[in-house]
C-alpha positions as CSV (number, residue, x, y, z in Angstrom):
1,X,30.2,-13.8,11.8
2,X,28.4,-16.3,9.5
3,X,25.9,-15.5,7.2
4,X,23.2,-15.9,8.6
5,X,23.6,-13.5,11.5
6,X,24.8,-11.0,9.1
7,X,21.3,-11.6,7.1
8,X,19.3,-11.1,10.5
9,X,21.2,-8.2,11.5
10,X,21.2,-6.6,8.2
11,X,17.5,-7.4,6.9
12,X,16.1,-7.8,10.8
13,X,17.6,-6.3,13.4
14,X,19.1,-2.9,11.5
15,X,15.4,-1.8,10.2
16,X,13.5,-2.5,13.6
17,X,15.5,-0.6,15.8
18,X,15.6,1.9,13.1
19,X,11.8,1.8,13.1
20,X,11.7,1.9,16.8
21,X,13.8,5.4,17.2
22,X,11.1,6.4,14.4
23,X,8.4,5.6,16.7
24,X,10.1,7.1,19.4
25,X,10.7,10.2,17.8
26,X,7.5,10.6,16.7
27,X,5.9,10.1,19.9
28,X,7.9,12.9,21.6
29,X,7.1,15.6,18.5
30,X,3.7,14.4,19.6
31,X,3.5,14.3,23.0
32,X,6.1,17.6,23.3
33,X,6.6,19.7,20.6
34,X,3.3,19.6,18.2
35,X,0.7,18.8,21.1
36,X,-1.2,22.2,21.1
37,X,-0.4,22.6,17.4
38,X,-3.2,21.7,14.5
39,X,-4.3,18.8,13.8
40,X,-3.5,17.6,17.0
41,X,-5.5,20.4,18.9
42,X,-8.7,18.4,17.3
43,X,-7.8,15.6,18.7
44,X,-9.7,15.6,21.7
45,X,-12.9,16.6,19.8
46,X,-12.6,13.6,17.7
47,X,-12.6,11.4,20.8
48,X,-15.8,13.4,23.0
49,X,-18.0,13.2,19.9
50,X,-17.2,9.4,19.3
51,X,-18.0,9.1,23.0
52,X,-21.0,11.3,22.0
53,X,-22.4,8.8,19.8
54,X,-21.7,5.8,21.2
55,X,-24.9,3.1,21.2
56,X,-26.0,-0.6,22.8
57,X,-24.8,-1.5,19.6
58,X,-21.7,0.2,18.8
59,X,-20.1,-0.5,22.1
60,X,-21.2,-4.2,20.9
61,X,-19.3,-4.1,17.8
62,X,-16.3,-2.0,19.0
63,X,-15.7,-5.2,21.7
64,X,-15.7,-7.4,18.8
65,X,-13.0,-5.4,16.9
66,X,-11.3,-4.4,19.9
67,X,-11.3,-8.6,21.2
68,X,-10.0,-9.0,17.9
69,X,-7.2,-6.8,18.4
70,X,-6.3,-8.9,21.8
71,X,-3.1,-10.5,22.4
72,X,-4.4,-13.4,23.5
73,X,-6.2,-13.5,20.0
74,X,-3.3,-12.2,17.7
75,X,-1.2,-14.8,19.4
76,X,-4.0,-17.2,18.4
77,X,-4.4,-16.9,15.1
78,X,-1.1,-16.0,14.2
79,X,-0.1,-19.5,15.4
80,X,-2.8,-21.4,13.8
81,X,-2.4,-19.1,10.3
82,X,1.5,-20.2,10.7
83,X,0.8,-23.6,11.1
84,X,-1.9,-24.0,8.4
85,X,0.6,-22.5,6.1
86,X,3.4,-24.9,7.1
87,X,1.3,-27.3,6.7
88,X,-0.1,-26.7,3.5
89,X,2.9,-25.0,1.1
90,X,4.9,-27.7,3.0
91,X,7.5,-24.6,3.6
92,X,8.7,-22.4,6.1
93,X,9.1,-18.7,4.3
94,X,5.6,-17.7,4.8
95,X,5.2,-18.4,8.6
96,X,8.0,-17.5,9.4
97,X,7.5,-14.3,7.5
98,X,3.9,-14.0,9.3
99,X,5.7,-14.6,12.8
100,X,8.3,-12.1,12.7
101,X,6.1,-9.2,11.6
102,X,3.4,-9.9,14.8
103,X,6.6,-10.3,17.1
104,X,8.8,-7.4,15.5
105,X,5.7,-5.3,16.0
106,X,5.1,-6.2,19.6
107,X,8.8,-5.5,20.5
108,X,8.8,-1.9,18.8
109,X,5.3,-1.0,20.4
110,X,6.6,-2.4,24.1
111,X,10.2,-0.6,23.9
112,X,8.2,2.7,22.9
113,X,5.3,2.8,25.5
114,X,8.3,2.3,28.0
115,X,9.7,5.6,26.7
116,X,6.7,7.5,25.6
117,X,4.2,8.5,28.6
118,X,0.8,9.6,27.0
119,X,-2.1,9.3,28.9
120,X,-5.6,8.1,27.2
121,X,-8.1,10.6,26.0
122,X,-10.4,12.5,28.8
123,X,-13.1,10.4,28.1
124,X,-15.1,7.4,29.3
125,X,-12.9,4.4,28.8
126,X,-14.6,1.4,28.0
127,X,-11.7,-0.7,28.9
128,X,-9.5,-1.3,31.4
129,X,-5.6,-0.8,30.9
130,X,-3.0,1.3,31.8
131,X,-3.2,5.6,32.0
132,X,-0.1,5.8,30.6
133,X,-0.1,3.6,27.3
134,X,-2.1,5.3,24.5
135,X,1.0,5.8,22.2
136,X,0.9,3.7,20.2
137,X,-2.1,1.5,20.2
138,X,-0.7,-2.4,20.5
139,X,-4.0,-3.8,19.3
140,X,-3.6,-1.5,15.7
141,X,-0.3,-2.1,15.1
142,X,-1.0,-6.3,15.6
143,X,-3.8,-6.1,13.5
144,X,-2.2,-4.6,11.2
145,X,0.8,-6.9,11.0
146,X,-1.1,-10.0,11.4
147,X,-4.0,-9.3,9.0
148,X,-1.9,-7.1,6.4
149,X,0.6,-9.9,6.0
150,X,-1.6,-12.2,6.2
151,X,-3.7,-10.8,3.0
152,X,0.2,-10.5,1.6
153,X,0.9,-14.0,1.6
154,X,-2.8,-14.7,0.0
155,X,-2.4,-12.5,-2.2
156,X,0.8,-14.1,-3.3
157,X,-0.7,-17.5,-3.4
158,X,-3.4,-17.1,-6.4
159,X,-3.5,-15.8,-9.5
160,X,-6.8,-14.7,-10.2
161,X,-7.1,-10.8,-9.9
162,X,-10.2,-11.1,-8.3
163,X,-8.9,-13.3,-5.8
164,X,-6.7,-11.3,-5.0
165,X,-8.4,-8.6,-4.4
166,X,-10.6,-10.3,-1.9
167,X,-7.2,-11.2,-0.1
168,X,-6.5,-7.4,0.6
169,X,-10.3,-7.1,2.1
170,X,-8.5,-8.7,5.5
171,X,-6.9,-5.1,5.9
172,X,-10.5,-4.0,7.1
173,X,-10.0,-6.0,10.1
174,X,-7.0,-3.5,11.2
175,X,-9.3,-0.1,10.3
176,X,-12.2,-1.4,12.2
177,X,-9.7,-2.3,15.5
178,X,-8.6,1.1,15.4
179,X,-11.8,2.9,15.1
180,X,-13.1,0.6,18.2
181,X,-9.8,1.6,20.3
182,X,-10.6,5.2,19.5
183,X,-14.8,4.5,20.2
184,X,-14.0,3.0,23.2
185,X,-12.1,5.9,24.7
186,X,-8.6,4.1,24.6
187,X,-6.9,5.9,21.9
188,X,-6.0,9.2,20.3
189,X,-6.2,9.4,16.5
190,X,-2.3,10.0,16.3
191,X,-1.9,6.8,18.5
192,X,-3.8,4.4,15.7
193,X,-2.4,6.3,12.5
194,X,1.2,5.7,14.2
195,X,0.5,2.0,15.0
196,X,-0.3,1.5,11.0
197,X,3.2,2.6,10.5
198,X,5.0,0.2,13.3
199,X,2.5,-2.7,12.1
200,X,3.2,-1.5,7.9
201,X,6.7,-1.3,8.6
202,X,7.0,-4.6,10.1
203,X,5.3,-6.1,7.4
204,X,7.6,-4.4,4.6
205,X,10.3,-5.4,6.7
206,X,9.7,-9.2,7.3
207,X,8.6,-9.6,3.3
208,X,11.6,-8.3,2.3
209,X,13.6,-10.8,4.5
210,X,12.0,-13.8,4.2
211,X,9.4,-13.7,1.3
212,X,11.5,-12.0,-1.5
213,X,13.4,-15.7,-2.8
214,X,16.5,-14.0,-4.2
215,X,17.6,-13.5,-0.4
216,X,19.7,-16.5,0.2
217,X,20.4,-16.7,4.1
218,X,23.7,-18.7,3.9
219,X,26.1,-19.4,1.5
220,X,25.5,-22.0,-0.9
221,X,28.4,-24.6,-1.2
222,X,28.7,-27.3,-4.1
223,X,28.8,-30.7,-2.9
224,X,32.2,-32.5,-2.5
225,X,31.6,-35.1,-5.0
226,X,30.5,-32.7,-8.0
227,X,33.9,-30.6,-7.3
228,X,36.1,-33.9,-7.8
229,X,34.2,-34.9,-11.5
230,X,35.3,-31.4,-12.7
């Protein structure tokens, strides 16, 4: 096996199926051992009174958020954010990196809803999809691993604390997704927290493949010509 499939399968492969029997896991303690058990007896109260509450102008912003969240949107701007950065660091660790988490996330969220059947919260829904996809949320977990490693790579860019602290504000764009997913009646609470772990995880995952540069992903060979002068 060369190298480099022994990197992918050790740094890639290994840790996202690990993180998908994770996910899967979790969703059945959720959805068959724990359901009528504290906190997630509150669960549906959380979800009436955001339906409750909901205004002209909330349902406005949630679309926005909730849009945001969109695959047609994460595809989007993932591609254009990998291309700027290709373009610009003239290098292809960072989109690459950025890449990997958004798809690694999207394979572990499809491979669980297939396995975990939760139906959406007994409220209005505000969008159409599926009954029997609400864990996890897909839009939460691609926020998360689009905007979270996207404010990673910033971050790791400049050298200004204050810099990069503004980097790590992008991680608000994955909150206020998942609060719209739950306003909007297409998510339990346990659905979003668990899509910040696949999109986190991915994240962690990818940045320790591709941006940490003591990983080399093949074996580095000296030239010919410098082995003949010794």
């Amino acid at each position: 096996m060369s190298d480099v499939a022994v990197q992918v399968l050790k740094r890639v492969l290994v840790p996202v199926a690990l993180l998908f029997g994770v996910m899967v896991a979790l969703g059945l303690l959720i959805t068959k051992v724990v359901l009528h058990v504290w906190p997630l007896t509150a669960e549906d109260s959380v979800n009436r009174e955001l339906e409750r509450d909901r205004t002209a102008e909330g349902n406005a912003v949630s679309q926005f958020f909730s849009m945001v969240g969109s695959t047609p949107v994460i595809i989007g701007v993932t591609a254009l954010a990998a291309l700027v950065l290709r373009l610009t660091l003239k290098r292809w660790r960072e989109p690459i990196f950025l890449c990997a988490a958004v798809t690694a996330q999207a394979l572990v969220f499809f491979f669980t809803t297939l396995v975990i059947d939760r139906r959406r919260p007994s409220v209005e829904h505000l969008d159409s999809s599926p009954p029997t996809s609400s864990f996890p949320s897909g839009h939460t977990s691609a926020s998360v691993a689009l905007y979270v490693g996207l404010a990673l790579v910033l971050s790791l860019l400049v050298h200004r604390t204050g810099w990069k602290a503004a980097c790590w504000l992008l991680v608000l764009v994955p909150v206020g997704v998942a609060v719209a997913r739950m306003y909007r009646g297409m998510h339990h609470p346990s659905d979003v927290l668990a899509s910040f772990l696949n999109g986190a995880v991915c994240v962690g995952v990818m940045a320790r493949a591709f941006l940490d540069r003591g990983v080399r992903w093949a074996r580095e060979h000296t030239p010919a010509r410098t082995l003949a002068h010794r």
